[in-house]
TIVEXTOR-484873 format. One record per residue (C-alpha): residue in one letter; x, y, z. Coordinates in steps of 0.5 Angstrom, whole numbers, plus 500, padded with zeros to 3 digits. Last residue first. Layout:
N
AXYZ/...
***
This chain:
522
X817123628/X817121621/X815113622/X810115628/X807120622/X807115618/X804110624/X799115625/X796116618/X797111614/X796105617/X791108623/X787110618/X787103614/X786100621/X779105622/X777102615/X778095616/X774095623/X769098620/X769093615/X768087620/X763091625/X758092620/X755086619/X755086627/X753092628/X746090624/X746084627/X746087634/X748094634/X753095640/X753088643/X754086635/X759091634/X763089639/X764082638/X765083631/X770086632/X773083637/X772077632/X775080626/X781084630/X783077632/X783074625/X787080622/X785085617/X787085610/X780087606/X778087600/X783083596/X784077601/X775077600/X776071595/X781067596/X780067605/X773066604/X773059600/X779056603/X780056609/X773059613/X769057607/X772048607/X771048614/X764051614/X763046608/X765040612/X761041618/X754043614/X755037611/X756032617/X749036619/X745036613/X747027612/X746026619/X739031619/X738026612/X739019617/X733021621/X728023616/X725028614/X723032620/X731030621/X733034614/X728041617/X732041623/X738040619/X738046614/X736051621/X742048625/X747049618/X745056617/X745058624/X752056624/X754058618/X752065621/X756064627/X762069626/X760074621/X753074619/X753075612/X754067611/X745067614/X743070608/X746065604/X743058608/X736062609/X736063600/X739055600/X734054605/X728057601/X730053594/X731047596/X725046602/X720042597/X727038593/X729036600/X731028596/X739028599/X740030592/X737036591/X738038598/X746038597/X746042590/X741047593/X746047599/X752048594/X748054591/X747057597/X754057600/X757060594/X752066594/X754067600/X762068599/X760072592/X755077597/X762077603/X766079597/X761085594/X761087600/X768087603/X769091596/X764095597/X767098604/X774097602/X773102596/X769107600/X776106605/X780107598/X776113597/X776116603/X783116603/X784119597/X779125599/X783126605/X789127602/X787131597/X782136602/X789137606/X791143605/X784145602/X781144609/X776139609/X768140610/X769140602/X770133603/X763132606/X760135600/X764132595/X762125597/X755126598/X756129590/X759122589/X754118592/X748122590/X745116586/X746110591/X744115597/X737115594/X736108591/X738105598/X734110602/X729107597/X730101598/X731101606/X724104607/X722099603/X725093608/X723097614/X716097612/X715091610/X719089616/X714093620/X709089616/X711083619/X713084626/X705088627/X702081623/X705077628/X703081634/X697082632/X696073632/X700073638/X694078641/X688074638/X691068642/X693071648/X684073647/X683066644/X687064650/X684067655/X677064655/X682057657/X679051654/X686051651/X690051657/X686046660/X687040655/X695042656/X693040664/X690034662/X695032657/X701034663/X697029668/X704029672/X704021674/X699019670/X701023664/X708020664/X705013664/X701014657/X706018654/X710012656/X705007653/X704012646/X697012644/X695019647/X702022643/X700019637/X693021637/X696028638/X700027632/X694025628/X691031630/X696036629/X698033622/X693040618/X695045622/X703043621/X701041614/X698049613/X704052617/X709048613/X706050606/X706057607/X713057610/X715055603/X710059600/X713065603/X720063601/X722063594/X716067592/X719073598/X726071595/X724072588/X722079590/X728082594/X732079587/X727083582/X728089587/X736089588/X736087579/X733094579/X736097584/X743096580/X739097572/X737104575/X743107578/X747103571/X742108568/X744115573/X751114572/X751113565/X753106561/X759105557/X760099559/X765103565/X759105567/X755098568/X763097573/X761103577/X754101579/X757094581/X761098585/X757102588/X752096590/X757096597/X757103598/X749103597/X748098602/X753101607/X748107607/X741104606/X744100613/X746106616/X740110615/X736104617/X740104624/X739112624/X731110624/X732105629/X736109634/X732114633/X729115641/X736113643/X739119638/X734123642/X737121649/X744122647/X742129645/X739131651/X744129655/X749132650/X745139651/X744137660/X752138659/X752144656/X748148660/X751146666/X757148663/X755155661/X751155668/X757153672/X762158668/X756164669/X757163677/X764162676/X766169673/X771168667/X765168662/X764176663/X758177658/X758180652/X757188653/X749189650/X745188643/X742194640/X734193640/X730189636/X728195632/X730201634/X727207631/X720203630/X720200637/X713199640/X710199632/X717195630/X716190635/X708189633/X703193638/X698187641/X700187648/X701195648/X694197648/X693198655/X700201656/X699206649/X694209653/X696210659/X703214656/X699217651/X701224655/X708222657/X710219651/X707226647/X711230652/X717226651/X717227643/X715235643/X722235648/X726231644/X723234638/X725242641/X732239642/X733236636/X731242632/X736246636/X741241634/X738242628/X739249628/X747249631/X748243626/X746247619/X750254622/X756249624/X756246616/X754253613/X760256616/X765248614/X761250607/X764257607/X771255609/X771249603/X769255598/X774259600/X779253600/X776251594/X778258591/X785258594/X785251591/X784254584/X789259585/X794255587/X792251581/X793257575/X800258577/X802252577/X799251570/X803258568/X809256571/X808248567/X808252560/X814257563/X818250564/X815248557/X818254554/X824254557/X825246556/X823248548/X828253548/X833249551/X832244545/X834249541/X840250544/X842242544/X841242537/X844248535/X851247540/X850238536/X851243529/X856246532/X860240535/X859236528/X862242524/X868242530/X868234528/X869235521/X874241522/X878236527/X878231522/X881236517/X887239521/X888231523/X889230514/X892236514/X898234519/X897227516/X901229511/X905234513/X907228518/X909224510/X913230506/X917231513/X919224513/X920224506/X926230507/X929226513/X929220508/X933225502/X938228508/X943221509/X944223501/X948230502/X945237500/X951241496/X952247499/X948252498/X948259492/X945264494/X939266489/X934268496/X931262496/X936257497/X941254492/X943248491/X950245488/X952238485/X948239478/X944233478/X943232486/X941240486/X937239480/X933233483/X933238490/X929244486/X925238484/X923236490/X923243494/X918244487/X914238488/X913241496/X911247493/X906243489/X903239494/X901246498/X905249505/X901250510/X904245514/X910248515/X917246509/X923246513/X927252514/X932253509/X940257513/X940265512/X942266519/X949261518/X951259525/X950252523/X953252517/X949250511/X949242508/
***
């Protein structure tokens, strides 16, 4: 180790140095350790280097290491920064020339619009030029056209009559319509008002005038949805709306027609015995002693023999007789009108349906769609129940008239008994009264019999019959049904009474599910 005052001590190796200087230094430094002694550069023999200097001189061999290895790195990256230096100088150049590329466009638009505003001025000259001469123009046709009216005016007024709109008014046409009306006047209020009410007048009074078109249009309607099941149960067979449509008016026409053979001759055969046991009747009646006395006192056969000697009577007569013949064909009438209406609604239902529920809005389409569809679907299910409770009252009279002996008269009461049970309320009633009238003309224990018959089986219908079969169509309760009834058959008669009771179920169903489940969310 040198001194620390000695100028010409070692400087330690920079990192300029090469390896090989460096394997000298540590050669030089393994003599010096061999021989004892170091000598400096300059031939001047040093002191001897001791050990603890060997790690400092490792150290020194090490950071000139890395020192080059950082002098090479930061050569990398200055060839790096100079390339990116060619790279972002050329892309300079191509923004320079694209900036001049975009001047000269600029350039060329400024002086395309300056053209179109020339243009655009000269045209606005031409325009004010054009609109001077027409306006002048127009001026002198005002004039030429007042001339011409004034001049043809006596001639046009003869003839004015028999011109067209169009020829009286060809620039106008129907005219231009005037300022609305100030409604918040009272005299144009009460007008309006008036008018309104003299339009439902009128209208009420031709509802009146169509009540029975509108009463047939209700029935083939009521008709059609009761039917609509059968028709959807031939469709789920497999069968195409428009052939089950088919085979559902055609089974309604087969049983429309066996009801008229099973009751014409029926009533045919009354009236022909009636005519003929009229005479023995009354020979009856002459030979009858308290007939006899009863005639002395009010001389009722003398009075009923001038009754029939009457001229009048064959005119009153001939008068019932078209009567008659008028009440039966206008029930053909009314009965055909109803089947093709029947046919017609039964085929388009569906569609009717979508017509009518597109008049909904589409917020509330769906559920108005649902409901409808269940109120349809109580419609015919009460049909369909209300035919199957007829039915079962029919089928048990012709069982019951059979064996009490009225086999002439089975068939038709039994079809009277069955249109009868449609009639809510008193239709077993009439059924029953009709079927033992006809048992007393037979005999007197056999209108018993049909009577006591009757009573039981209205019982057993309301009570056990009725109640299983049509507690699936309609839920309503038993005061609701006879109110029900009740106004319909003041309203419409038979015919609002038929339909009173699915009415009646349809409107509780409504009230069910919209005002009570807005009541319950309230």
């Amino acid at each position: 180790m040198t001194p620390s005052g000695d100028d010409n001590s070692t400087a330690p190796p920079t990192p300029d140095d090469t390896p090989a200087s460096t394997e000298q230094s540590s050669g030089a430094q393994a003599s010096g350790d061999a021989t004892g002694q170091s000598s400096s550069p300059s031939g001047e023999t040093t002191e001897p280097v001791s050990a603890t200097d060997v790690p400092a001189a490792a150290e020194l061999v090490e950071a000139a290491r890395e020192v080059k290895a950082a002098a090479e790195q930061a050569e990398t990256a200055a060839h790096h920064a100079a390339e990116s230096a060619d790279q972002a100088q050329g892309a300079a150049e191509q923004a320079d020339d694209s900036a001049t590329l975009a001047g000269e466009s600029a350039r060329e638009s400024v002086t395309a619009a300056d053209r179109a505003e020339d243009e655009a001025d000269e045209a606005g000259a031409a325009v004010i030029a054009a609109g001077a001469a027409a306006g002048k123009a127009g001026g002198s046709a005002d004039r030429a056209e007042l001339a011409a009216r004034r001049a043809t005016a006596v001639a046009v007024e003869d003839d004015s009559d028999e011109l067209l709109i169009d020829e009286r008014h060809p620039d106008e046409g129907m005219g231009k319509p005037g300022p609305p009306l100030q409604r918040s006047n009272p005299f144009v209020f009460g007008f309006f008002a008036a008018l309104g009410v003299l339009v439902a007048w009128g209208l009420w009074n031709a509802l009146g005038h169509a009540r029975s078109v509108l009463i047939l249009l209700l029935v083939s309607m009521f008709i059609a949805v009761g039917l609509n099941p059968l028709v959807e149960w031939f469709m789920r067979r497999g069968l195409k709306r428009g052939l089950s449509v088919g085979v559902v008016f055609l089974l309604v026409i087969l049983a429309v027609a066996g009801v008229g053979f099973a009751i014409v001759p029926v009533v045919t055969d009354q009236i022909n015995g009636l005519i003929k046991n009229a005479p023995e009747w009354l020979d009856l009646l002459t030979k009858s002693k308290t007939l006899n006395e009863l005639n002395d006192r009010y001389q009722f056969i003398k009075k009923a023999q001038e009754y029939i000697q009457d001229p009048a009577l064959a005119q009153r007569a001939f008068g019932g007789i078209l009567g008659v013949g008028k009440v039966v064909a206008g029930a053909l009438f009314n009965t055909f009108t109803i089947l093709i209406l029947t046919l017609y609604f039964l085929a388009s239902l569906p569609s009717v349906k979508r017509a009518a529920y597109s008049l909904v809005p589409r917020s509330r389409r769906n559920r108005v769609a649902i409901l409808g569809d269940e109120v349809l679907t109580r419609v015919g299910g009460y049909v369909s129940g209300q035919f199957t409770v007829a039915l079962c009252a029919g089928v048990f009279m012709f069982i019951f008239l059979e064996i009490v002996g009225l086999r002439d008269y089975a068939v038709a009461l039994a079809i009277v008994v069955m249109f009868c049970a449609f009639i809510p309320m008193v239709g077993g009633l009439i059924g029953v009264v009709v079927v033992a009238l006809i048992g007393f003309t037979d005999g007197l224990w056999v209108g018993i019999a049909c009577l006591i018959y009757g009573i039981v089986y209205q019982q057993i219908e309301n009570y056990v019959v009725a109640p299983r079969i049509m507690r699936r169509a309609v839920d309503i309760p038993g005061a609701v049904t006879v109110i029900a009834a009740l106004l319909g058959g003041a309203l419409l008669g038979v015919v609002g009474a038929l339909l009173a009771i699915p009415s009646a179920a349809a409107i509780l169903l409504i009230i069910r599910e919209v005002w009570v489940r807005k009541a319950d969310a309230s």
